[in-house]
N, CA and C atoms of all chains as a GROMACS GRO file, in nm:
protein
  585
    1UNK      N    1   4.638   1.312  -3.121
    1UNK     CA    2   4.616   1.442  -3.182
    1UNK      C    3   4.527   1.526  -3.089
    2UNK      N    4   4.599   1.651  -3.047
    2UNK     CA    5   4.508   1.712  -2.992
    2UNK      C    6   4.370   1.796  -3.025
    3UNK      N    7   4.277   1.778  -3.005
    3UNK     CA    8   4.205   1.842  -3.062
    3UNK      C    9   4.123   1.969  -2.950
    4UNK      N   10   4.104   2.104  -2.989
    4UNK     CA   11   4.051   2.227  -2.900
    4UNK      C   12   3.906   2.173  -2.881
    5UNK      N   13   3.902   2.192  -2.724
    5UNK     CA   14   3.744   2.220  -2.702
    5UNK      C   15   3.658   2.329  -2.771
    6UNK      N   16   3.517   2.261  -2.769
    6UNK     CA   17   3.491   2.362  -2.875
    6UNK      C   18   3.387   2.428  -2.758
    7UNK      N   19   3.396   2.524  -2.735
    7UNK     CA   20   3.317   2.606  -2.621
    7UNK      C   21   3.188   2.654  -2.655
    8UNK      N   22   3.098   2.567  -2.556
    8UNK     CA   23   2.982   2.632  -2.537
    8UNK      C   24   2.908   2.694  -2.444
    9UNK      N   25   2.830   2.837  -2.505
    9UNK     CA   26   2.801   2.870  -2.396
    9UNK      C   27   2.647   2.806  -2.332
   10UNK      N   28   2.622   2.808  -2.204
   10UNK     CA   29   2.485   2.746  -2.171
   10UNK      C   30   2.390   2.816  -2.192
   11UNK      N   31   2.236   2.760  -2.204
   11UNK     CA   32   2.122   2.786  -2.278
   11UNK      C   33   2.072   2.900  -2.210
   12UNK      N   34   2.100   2.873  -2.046
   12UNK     CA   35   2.087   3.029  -1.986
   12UNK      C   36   2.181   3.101  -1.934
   13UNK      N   37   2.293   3.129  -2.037
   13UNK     CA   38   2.434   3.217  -1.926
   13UNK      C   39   2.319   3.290  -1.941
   14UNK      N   40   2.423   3.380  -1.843
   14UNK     CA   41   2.407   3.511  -1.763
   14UNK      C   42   2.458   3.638  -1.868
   15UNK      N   43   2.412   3.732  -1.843
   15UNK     CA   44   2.453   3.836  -1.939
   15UNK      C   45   2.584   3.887  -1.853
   16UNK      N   46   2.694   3.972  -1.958
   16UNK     CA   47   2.814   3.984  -1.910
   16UNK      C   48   2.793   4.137  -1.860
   17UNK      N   49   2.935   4.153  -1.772
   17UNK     CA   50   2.910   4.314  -1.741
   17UNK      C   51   2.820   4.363  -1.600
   18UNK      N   52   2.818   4.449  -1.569
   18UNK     CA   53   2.753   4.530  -1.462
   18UNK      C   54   2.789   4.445  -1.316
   19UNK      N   55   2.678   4.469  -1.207
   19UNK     CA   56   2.746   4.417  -1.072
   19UNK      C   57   2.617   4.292  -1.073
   20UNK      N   58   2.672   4.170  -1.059
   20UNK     CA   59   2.595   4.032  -1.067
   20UNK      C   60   2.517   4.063  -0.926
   21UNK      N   61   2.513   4.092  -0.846
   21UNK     CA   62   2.479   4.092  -0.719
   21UNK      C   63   2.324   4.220  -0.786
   22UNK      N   64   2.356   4.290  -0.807
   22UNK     CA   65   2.250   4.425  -0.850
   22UNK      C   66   2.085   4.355  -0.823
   23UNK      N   67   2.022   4.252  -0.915
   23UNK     CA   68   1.927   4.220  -0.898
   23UNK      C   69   1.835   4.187  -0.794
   24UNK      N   70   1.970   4.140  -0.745
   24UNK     CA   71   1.929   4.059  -0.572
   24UNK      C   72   1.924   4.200  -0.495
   25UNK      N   73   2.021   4.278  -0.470
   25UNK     CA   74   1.972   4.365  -0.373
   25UNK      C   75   1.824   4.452  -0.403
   26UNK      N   76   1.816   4.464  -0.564
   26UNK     CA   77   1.743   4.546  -0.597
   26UNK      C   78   1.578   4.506  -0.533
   27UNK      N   79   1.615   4.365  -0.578
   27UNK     CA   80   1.492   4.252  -0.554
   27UNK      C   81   1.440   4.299  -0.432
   28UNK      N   82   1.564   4.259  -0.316
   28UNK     CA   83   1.535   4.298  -0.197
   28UNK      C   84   1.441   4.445  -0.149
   29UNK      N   85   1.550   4.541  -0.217
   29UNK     CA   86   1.488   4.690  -0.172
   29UNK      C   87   1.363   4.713  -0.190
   30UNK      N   88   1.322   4.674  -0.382
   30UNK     CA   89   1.189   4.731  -0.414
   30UNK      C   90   1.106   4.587  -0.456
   31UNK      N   91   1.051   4.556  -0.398
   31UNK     CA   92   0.946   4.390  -0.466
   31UNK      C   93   0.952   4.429  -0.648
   32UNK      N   94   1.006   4.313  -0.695
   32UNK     CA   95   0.969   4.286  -0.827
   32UNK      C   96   1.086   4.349  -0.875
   33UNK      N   97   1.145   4.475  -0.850
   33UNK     CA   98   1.287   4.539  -0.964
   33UNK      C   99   1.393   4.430  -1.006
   34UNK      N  100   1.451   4.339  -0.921
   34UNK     CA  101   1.566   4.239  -0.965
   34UNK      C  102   1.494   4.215  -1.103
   35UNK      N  103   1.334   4.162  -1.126
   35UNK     CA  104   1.288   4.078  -1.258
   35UNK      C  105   1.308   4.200  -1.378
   36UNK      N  106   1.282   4.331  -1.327
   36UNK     CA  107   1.222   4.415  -1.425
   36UNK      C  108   1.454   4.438  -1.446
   37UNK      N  109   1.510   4.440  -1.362
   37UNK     CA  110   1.660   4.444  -1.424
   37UNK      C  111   1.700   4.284  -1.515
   38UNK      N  112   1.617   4.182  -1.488
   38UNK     CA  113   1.691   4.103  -1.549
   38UNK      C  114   1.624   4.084  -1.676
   39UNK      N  115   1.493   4.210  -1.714
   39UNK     CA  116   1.433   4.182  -1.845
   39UNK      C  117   1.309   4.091  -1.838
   40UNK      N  118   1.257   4.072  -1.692
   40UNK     CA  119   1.104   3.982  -1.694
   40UNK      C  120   1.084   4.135  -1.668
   41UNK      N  121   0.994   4.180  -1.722
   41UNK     CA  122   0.875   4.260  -1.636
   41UNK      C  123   0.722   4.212  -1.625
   42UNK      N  124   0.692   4.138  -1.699
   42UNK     CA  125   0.546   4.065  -1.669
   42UNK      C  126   0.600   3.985  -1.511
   43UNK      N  127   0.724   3.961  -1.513
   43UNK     CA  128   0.679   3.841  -1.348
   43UNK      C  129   0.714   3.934  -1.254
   44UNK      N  130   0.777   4.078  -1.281
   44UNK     CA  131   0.842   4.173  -1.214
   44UNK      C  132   0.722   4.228  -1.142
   45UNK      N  133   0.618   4.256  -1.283
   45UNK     CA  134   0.532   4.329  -1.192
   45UNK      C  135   0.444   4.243  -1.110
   46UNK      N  136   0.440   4.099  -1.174
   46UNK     CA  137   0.299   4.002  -1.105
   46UNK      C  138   0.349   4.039  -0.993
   47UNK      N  139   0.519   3.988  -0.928
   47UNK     CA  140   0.523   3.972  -0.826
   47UNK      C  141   0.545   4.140  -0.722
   48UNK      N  142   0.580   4.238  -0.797
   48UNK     CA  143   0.541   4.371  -0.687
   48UNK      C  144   0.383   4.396  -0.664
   49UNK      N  145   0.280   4.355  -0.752
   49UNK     CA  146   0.131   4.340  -0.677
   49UNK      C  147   0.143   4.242  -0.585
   50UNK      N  148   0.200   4.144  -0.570
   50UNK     CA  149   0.151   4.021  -0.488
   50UNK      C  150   0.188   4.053  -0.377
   51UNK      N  151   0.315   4.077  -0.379
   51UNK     CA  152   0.403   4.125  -0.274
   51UNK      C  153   0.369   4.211  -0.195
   52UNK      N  154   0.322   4.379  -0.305
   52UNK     CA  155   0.305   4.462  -0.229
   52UNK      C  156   0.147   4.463  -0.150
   53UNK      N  157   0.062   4.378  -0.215
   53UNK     CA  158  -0.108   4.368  -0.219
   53UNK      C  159  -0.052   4.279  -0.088
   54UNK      N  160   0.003   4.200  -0.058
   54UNK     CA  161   0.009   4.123   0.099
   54UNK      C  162   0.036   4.219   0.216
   55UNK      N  163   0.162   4.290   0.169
   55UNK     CA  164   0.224   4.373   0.299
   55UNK      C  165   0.100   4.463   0.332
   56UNK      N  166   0.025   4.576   0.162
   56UNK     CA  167  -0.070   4.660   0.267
   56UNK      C  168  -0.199   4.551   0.341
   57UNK      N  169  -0.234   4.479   0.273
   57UNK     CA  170  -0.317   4.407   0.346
   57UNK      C  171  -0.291   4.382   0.520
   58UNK      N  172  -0.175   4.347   0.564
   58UNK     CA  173  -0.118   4.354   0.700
   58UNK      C  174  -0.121   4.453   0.714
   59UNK      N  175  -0.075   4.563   0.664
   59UNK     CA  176  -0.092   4.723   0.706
   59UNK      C  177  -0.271   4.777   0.714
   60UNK      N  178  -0.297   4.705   0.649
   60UNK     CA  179  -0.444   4.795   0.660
   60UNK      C  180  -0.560   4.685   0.761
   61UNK      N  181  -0.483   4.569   0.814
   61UNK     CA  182  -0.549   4.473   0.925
   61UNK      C  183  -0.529   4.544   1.059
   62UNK      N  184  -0.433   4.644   1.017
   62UNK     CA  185  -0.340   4.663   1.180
   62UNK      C  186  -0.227   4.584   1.222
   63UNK      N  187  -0.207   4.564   1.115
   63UNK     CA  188  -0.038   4.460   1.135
   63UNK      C  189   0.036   4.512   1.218
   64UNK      N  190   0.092   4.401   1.300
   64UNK     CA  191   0.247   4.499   1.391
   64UNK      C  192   0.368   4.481   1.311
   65UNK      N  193   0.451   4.562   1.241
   65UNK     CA  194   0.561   4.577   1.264
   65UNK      C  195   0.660   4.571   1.330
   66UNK      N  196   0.771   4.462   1.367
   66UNK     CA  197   0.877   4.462   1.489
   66UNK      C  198   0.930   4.538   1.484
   67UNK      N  199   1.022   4.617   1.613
   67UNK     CA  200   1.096   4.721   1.550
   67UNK      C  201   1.199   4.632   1.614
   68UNK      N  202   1.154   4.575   1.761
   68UNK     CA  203   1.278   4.514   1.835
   68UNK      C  204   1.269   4.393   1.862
   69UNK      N  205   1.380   4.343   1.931
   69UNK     CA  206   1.354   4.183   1.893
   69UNK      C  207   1.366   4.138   2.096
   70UNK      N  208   1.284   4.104   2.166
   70UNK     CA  209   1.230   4.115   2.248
   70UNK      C  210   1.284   3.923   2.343
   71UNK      N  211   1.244   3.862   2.200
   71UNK     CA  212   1.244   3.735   2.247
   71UNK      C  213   1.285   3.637   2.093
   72UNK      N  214   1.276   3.545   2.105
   72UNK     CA  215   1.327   3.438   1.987
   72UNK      C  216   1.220   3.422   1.874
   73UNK      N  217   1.118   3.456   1.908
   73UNK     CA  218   1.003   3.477   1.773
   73UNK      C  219   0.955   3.612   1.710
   74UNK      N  220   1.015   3.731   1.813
   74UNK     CA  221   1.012   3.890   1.798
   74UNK      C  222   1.112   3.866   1.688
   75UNK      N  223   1.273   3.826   1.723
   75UNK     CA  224   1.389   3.792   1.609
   75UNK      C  225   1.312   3.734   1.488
   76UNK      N  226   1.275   3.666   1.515
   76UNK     CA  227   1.242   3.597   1.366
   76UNK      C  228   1.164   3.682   1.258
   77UNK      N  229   1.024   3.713   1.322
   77UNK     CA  230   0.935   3.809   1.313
   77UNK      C  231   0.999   3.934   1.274
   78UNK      N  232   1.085   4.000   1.303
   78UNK     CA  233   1.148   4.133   1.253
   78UNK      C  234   1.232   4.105   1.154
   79UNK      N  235   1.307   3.980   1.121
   79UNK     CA  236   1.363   3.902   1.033
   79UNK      C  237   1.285   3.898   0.911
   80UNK      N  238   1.193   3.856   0.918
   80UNK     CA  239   1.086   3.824   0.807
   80UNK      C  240   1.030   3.980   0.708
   81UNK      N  241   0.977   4.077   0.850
   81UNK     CA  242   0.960   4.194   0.812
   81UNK      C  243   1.066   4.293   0.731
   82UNK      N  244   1.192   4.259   0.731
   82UNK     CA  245   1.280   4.346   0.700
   82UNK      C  246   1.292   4.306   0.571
   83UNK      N  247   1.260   4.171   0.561
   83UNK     CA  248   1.266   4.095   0.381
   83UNK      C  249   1.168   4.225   0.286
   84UNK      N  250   1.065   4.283   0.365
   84UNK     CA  251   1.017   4.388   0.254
   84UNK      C  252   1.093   4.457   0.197
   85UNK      N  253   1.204   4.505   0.280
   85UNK     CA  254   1.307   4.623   0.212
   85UNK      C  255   1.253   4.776   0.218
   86UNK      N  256   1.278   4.803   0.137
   86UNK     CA  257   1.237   4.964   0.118
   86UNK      C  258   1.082   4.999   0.220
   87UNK      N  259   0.992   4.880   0.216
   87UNK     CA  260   0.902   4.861   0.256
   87UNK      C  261   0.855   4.900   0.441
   88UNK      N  262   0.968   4.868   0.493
   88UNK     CA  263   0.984   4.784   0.614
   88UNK      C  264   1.022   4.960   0.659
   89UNK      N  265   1.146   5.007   0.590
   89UNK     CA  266   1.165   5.170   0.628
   89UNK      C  267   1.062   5.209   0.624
   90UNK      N  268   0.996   5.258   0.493
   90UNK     CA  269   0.898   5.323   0.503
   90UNK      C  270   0.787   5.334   0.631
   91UNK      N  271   0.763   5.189   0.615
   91UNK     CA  272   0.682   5.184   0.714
   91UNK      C  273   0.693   5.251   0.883
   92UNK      N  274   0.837   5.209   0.912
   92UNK     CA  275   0.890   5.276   1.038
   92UNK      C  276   0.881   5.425   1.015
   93UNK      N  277   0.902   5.472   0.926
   93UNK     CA  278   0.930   5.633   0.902
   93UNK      C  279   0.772   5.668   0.917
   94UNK      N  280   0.684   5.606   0.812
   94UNK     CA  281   0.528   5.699   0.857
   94UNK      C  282   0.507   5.619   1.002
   95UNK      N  283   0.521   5.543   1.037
   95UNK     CA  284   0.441   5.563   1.207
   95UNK      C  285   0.376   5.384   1.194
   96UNK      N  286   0.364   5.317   1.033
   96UNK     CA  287   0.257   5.172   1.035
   96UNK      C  288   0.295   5.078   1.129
   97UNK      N  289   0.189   5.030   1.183
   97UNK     CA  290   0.233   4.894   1.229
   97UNK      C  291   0.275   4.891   1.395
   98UNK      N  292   0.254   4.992   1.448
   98UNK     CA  293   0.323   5.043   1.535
   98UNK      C  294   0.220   4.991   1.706
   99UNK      N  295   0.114   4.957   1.652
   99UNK     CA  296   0.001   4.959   1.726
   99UNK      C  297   0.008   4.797   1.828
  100UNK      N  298  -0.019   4.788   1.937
  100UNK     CA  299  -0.022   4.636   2.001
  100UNK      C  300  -0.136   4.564   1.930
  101UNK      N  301  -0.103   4.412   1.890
  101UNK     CA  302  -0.218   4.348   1.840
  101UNK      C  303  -0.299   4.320   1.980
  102UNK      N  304  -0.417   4.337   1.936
  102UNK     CA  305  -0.552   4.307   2.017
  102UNK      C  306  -0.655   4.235   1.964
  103UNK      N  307  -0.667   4.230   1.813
  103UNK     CA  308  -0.791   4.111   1.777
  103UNK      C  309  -0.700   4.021   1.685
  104UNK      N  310  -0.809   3.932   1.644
  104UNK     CA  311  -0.729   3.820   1.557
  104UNK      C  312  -0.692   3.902   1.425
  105UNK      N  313  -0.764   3.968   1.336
  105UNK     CA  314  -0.747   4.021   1.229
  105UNK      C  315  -0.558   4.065   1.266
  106UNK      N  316  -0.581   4.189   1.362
  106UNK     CA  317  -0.455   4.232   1.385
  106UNK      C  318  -0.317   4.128   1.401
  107UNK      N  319  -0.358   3.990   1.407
  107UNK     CA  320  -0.264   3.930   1.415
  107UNK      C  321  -0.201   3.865   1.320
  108UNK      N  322  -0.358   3.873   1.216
  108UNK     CA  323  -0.350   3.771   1.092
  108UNK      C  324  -0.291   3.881   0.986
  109UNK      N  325  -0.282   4.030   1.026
  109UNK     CA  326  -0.221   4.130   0.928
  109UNK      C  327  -0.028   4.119   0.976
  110UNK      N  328  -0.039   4.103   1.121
  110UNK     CA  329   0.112   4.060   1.131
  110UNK      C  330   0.181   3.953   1.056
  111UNK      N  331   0.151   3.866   1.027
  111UNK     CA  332   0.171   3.768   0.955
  111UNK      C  333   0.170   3.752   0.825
  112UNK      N  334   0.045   3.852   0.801
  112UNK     CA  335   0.073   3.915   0.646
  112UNK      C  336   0.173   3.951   0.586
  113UNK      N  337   0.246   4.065   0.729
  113UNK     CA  338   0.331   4.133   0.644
  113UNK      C  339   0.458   4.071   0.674
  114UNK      N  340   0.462   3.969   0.782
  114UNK     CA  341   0.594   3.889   0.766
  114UNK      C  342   0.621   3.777   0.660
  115UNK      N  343   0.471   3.736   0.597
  115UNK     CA  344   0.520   3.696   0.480
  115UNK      C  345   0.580   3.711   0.355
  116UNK      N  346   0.491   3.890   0.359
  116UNK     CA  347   0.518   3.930   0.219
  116UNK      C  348   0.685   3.910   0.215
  117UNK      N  349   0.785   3.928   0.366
  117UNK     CA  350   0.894   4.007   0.378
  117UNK      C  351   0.922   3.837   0.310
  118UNK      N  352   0.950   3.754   0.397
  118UNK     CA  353   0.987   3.641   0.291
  118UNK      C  354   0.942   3.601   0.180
  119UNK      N  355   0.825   3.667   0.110
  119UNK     CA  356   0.834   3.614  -0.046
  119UNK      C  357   0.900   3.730  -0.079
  120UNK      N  358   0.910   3.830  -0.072
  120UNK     CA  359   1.009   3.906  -0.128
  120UNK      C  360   1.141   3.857  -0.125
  121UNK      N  361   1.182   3.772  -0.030
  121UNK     CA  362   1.321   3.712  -0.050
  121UNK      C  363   1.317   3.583  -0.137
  122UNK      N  364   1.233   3.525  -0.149
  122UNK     CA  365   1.204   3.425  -0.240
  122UNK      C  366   1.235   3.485  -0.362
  123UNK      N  367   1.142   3.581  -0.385
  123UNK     CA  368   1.180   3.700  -0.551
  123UNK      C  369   1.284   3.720  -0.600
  124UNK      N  370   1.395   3.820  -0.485
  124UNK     CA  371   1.515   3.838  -0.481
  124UNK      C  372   1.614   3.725  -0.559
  125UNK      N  373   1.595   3.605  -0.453
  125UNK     CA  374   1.694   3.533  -0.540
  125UNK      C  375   1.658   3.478  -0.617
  126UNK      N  376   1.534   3.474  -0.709
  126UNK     CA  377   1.462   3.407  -0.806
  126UNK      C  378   1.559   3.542  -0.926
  127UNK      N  379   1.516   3.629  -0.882
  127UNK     CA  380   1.606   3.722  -0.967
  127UNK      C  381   1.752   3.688  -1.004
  128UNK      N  382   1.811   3.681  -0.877
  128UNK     CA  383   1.987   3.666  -0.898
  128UNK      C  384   1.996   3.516  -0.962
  129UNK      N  385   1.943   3.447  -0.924
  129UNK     CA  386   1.956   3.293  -1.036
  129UNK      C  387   1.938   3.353  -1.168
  130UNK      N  388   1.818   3.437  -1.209
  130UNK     CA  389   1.819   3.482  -1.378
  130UNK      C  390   1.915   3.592  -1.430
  131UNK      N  391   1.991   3.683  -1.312
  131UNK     CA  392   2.092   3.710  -1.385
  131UNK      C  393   2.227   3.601  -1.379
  132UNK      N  394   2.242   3.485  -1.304
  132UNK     CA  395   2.328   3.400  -1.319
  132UNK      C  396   2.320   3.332  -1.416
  133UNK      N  397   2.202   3.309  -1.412
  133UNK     CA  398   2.187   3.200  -1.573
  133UNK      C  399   2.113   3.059  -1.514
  134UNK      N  400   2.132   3.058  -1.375
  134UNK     CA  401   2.092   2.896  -1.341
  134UNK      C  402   1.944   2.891  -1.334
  135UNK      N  403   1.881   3.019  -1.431
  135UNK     CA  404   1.723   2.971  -1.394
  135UNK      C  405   1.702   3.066  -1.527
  136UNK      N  406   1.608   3.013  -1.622
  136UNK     CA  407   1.557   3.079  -1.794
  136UNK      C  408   1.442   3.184  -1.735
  137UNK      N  409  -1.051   5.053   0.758
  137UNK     CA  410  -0.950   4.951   0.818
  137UNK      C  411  -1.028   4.788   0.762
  138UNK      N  412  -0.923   4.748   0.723
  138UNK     CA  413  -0.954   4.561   0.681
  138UNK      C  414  -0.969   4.490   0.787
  139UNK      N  415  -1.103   4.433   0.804
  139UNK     CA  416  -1.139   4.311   0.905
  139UNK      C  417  -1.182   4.179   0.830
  140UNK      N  418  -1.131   4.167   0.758
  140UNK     CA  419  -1.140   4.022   0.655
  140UNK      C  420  -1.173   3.885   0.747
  141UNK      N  421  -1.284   3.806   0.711
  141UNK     CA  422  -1.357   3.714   0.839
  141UNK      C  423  -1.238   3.596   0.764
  142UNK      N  424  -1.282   3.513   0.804
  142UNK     CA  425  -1.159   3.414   0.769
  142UNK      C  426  -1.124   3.366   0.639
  143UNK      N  427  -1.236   3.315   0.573
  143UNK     CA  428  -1.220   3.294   0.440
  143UNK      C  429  -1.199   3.393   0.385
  144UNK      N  430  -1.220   3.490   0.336
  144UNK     CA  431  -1.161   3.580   0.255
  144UNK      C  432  -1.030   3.605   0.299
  145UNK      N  433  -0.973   3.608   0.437
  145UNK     CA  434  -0.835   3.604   0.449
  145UNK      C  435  -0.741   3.476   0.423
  146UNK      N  436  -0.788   3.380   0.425
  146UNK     CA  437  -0.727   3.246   0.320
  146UNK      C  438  -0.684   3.290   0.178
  147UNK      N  439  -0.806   3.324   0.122
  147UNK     CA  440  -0.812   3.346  -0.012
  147UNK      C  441  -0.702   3.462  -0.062
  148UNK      N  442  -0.719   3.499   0.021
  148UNK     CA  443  -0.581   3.649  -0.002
  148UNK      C  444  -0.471   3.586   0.006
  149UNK      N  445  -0.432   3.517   0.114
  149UNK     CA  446  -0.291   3.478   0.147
  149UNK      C  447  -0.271   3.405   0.064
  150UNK      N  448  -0.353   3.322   0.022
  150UNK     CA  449  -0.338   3.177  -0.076
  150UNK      C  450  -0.272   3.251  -0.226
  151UNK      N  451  -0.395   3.378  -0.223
  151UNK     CA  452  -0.394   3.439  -0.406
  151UNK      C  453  -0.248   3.483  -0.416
  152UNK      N  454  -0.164   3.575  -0.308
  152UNK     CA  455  -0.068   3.622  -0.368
  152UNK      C  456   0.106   3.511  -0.308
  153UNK      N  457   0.017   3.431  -0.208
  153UNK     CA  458   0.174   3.361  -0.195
  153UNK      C  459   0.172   3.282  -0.313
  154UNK      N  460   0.056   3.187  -0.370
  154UNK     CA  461   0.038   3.116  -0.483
  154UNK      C  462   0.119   3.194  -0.605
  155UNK      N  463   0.073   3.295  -0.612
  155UNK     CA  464   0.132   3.362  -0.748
  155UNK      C  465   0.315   3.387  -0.728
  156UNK      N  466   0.324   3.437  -0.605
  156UNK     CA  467   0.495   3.426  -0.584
  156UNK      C  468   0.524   3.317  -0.624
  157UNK      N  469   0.476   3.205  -0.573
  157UNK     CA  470   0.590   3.078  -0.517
  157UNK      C  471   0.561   3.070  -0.717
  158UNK      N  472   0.425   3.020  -0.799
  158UNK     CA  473   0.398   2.976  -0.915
  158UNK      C  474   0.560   3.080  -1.021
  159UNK      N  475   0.559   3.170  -1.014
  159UNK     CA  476   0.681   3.271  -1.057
  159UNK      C  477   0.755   3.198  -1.049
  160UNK      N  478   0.847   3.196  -0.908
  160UNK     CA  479   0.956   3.229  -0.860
  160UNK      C  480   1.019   3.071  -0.919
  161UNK      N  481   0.901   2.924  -0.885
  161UNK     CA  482   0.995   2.758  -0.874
  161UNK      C  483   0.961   2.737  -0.993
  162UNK      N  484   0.930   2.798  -1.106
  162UNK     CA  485   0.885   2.690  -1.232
  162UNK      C  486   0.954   2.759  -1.350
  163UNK      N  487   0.976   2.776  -1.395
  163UNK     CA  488   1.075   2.781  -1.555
  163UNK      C  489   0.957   2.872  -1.664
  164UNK      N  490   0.881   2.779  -1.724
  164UNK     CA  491   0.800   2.868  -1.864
  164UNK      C  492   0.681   2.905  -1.764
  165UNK      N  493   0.618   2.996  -1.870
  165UNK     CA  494   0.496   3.043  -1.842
  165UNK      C  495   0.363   2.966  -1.773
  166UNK      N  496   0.363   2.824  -1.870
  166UNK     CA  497   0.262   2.781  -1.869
  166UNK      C  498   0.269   2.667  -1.749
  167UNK      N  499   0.385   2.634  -1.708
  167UNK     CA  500   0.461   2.564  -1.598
  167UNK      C  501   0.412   2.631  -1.438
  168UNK      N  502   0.429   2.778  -1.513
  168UNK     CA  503   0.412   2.876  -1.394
  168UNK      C  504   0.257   2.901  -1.373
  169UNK      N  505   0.173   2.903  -1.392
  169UNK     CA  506   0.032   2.906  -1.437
  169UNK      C  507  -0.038   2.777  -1.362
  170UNK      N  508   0.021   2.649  -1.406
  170UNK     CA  509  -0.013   2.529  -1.298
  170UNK      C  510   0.029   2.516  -1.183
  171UNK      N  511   0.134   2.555  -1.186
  171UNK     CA  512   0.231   2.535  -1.011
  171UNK      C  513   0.154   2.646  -0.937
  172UNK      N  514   0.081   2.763  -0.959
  172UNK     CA  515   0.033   2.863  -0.911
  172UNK      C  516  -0.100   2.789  -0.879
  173UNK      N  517  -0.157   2.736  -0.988
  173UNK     CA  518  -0.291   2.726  -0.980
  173UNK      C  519  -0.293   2.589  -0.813
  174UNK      N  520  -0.200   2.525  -0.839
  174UNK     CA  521  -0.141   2.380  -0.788
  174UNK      C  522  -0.157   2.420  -0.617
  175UNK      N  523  -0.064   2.519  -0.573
  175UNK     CA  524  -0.039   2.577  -0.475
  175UNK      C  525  -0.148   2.642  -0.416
  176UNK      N  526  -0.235   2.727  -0.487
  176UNK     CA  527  -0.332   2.765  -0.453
  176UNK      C  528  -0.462   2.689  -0.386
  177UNK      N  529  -0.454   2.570  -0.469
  177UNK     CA  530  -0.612   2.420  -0.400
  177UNK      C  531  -0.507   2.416  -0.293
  178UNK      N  532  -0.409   2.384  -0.261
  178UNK     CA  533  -0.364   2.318  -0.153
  178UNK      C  534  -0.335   2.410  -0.064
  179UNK      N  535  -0.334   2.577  -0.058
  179UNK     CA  536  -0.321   2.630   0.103
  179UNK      C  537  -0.465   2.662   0.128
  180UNK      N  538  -0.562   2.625   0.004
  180UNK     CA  539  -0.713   2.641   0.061
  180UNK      C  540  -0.753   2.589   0.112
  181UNK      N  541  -0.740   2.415   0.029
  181UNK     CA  542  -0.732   2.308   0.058
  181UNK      C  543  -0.727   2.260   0.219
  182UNK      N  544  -0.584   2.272   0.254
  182UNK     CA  545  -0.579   2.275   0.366
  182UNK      C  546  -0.640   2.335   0.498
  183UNK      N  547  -0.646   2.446   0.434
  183UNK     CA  548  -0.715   2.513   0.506
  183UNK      C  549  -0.815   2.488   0.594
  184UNK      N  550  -0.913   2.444   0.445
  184UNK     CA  551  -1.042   2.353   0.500
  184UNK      C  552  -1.038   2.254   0.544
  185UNK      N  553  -0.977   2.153   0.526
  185UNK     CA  554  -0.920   2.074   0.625
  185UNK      C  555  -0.907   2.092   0.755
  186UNK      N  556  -0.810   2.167   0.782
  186UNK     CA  557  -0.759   2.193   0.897
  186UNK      C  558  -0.819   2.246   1.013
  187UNK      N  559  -0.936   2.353   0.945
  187UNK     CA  560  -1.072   2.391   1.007
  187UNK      C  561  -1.142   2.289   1.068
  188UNK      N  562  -1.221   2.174   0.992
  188UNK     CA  563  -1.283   2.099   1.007
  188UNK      C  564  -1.241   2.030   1.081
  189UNK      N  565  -1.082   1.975   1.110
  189UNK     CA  566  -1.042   1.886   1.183
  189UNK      C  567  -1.030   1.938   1.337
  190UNK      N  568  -0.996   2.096   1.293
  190UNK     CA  569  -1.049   2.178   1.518
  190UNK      C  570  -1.183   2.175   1.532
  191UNK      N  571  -1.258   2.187   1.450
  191UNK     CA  572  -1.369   2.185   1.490
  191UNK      C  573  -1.425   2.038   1.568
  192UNK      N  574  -1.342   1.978   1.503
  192UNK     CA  575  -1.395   1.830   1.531
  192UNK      C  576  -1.337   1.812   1.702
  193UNK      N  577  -1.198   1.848   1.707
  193UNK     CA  578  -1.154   1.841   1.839
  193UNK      C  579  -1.218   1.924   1.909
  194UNK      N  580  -1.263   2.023   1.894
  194UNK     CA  581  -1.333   2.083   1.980
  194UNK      C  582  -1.449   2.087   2.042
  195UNK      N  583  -1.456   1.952   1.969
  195UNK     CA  584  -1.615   1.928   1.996
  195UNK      C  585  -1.628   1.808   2.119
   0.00000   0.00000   0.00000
């Protein structure tokens, strides 16, 4: 006897509709928006202070900004920086970052802001997992 | 302009990568709250460590 599966949905689908991808780029562009589209805004915003409180911190050390990729750790390094998103333009457009490092601070603000650029990608897809469903 | 001496620049990096990573790998709130707090002793942690142990070579 055949009997119908009885369909369930999982504890975290994903909500239906719109472009699944949205969060993630959003994530990307602005720190924290993917959470505040998928309905966190308490972790949306923790993480646009964290995020954004790292990058100016590198900005206000004298962080360098890559613009070009020079050698195999310049690549990486401009890699990392571009994870800010919206951030990373901006910055090129007012003039930040632009300066040669010369003390340690200035180096330890470069690094700042190449981190923020990868936890912002950390964010991103922390986002697109919660509009997928594979993360509550 | 920010000239943060070293420890206070630990403490920064530690405060907001801690709070990303505590978000981003743990599920509930209160999950997220320890894994933050968790992450945080250990890039200080290290830190101090890691200090102490150049110092030592450098000596």
């Amino acid at each position: 006897m055949a009997t119908t599966p009885i369909k369930k949905s999982p504890p975290n689908a994903p909500a239906k509709g719109g472009i699944i991808y949205l969060p993630l780029i959003a994530g990307w562009l602005v720190p924290g928006a993917g959470h505040f589209l998928v309905h966190k805004p308490v972790r949306g915003a923790l993480l646009a202070v964290s995020i954004l409180g790292m990058f100016l911190c590198g900005i206000a050390m004298n962080g360098q900004i890559h613009s070009g990729a020079h050698d195999i750790l310049d690549m990486l390094s401009m890699a990392g920086d571009l994870g800010t998103g919206i951030l990373y333009f901006i910055s090129r457009t007012m003039g930040w970052g632009t300066n040669l490092v010369q003390i340690t601070t200035e180096d330890w603000g470069s690094r700042f802001i190449v981190v923020a650029g990868l936890l912002n990608i950390i964010a991103a897809v922390d986002a697109h997992n919660l509009r997928t469903g594979r993360k509550a | 302009m920010l000239h943060p001496t070293y420890v206070p620049a630990v403490l920064l990096f530690a405060l907001f990568a801690s709070t990303v990573f505590g978000i981003t790998q743990r599920d509930t709130p209160q999950r997220m709250v320890r894994y933050g707090i968790y992450c945080f002793v250990l890039f200080v942690g290290s830190a101090v460590l890691l200090s102490w142990l150049m110092y030592f070579i450098a000596r």
